[in-house]
C-alpha positions as CSV (number, residue, x, y, z in Angstrom):
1,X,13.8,-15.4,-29.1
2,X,14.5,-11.7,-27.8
3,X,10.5,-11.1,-28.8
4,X,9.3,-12.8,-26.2
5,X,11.3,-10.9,-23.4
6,X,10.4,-7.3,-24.8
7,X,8.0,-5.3,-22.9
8,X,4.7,-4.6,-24.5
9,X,4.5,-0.7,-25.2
10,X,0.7,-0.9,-24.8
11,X,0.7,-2.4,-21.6
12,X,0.8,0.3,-19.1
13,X,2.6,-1.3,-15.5
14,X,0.1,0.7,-13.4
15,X,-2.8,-1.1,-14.9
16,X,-1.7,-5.0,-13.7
17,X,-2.2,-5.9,-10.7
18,X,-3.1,-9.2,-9.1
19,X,-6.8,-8.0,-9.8
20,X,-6.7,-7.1,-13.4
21,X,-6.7,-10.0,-15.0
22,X,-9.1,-9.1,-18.3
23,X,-10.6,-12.8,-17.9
24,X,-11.8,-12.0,-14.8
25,X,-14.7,-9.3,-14.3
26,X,-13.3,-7.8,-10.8
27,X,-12.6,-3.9,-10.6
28,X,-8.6,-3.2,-11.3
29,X,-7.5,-2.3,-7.4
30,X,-4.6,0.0,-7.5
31,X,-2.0,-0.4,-4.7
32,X,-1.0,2.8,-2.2
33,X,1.0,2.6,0.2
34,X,0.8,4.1,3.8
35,X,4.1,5.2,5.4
36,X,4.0,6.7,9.0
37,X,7.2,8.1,10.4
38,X,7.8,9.6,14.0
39,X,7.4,9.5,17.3
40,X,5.3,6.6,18.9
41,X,2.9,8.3,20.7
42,X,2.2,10.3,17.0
43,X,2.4,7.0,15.0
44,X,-0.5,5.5,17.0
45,X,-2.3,8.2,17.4
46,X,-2.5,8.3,13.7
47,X,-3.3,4.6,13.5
48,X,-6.1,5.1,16.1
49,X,-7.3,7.8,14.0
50,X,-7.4,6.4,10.6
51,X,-9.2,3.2,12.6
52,X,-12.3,5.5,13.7
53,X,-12.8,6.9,10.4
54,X,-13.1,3.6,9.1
55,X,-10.0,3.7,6.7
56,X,-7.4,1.4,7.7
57,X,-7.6,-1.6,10.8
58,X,-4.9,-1.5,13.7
59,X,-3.4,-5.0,12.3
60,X,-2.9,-3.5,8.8
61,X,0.0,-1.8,10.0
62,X,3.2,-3.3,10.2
63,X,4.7,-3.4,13.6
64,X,6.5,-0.2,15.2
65,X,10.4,-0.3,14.0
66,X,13.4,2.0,15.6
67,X,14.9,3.9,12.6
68,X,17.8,4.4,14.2
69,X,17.1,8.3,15.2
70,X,16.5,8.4,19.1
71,X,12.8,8.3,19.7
72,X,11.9,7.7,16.1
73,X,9.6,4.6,14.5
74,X,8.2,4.1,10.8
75,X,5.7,1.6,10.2
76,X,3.2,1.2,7.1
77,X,0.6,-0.2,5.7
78,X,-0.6,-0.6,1.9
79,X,-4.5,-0.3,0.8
80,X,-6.1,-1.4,-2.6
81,X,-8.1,1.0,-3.8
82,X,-10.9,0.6,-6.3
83,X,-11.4,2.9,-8.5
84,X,-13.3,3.9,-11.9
């Protein structure tokens, strides 16, 4: 019964994600996420930024949240990336 609860040693976490199924003939996306920390005015001028190049949309971001530190924010934002 312990068998069936052991980790597989060729089975490599990075490799599964919810697009790596080996049924299913979809590219493997690997997850990366996208942390922004600092003031507000730097956080969306960042966003704003990344938006013209075409890398990330304005509502991938999670909202602006205080950290704690006066005049401080984090927010981020996670991208799946194909790749060969």
């Amino acid at each position: 019964m312990d068998s069936e609860f052991r980790p597989n040693p060729e089975t490599n976490p990075e490799d599964i994600t919810p697009s790596n199924n080996p049924q299913e003939s979809f590219p493997k996306k690997y997850p990366v996420q996208h942390i922004l920390k600092g003031s507000r005015k730097a956080i969306i001028n960042t966003m704003h930024t990344l938006h013209v190049v075409g890398y990330a949309e304005i509502s991938e971001w999670t909202p602006l949240q205080p950290t704690g530190l006066p005049g401080e924010f984090i927010t981020m934002m996670t991208k799946y990336l194909t790749l060969g």
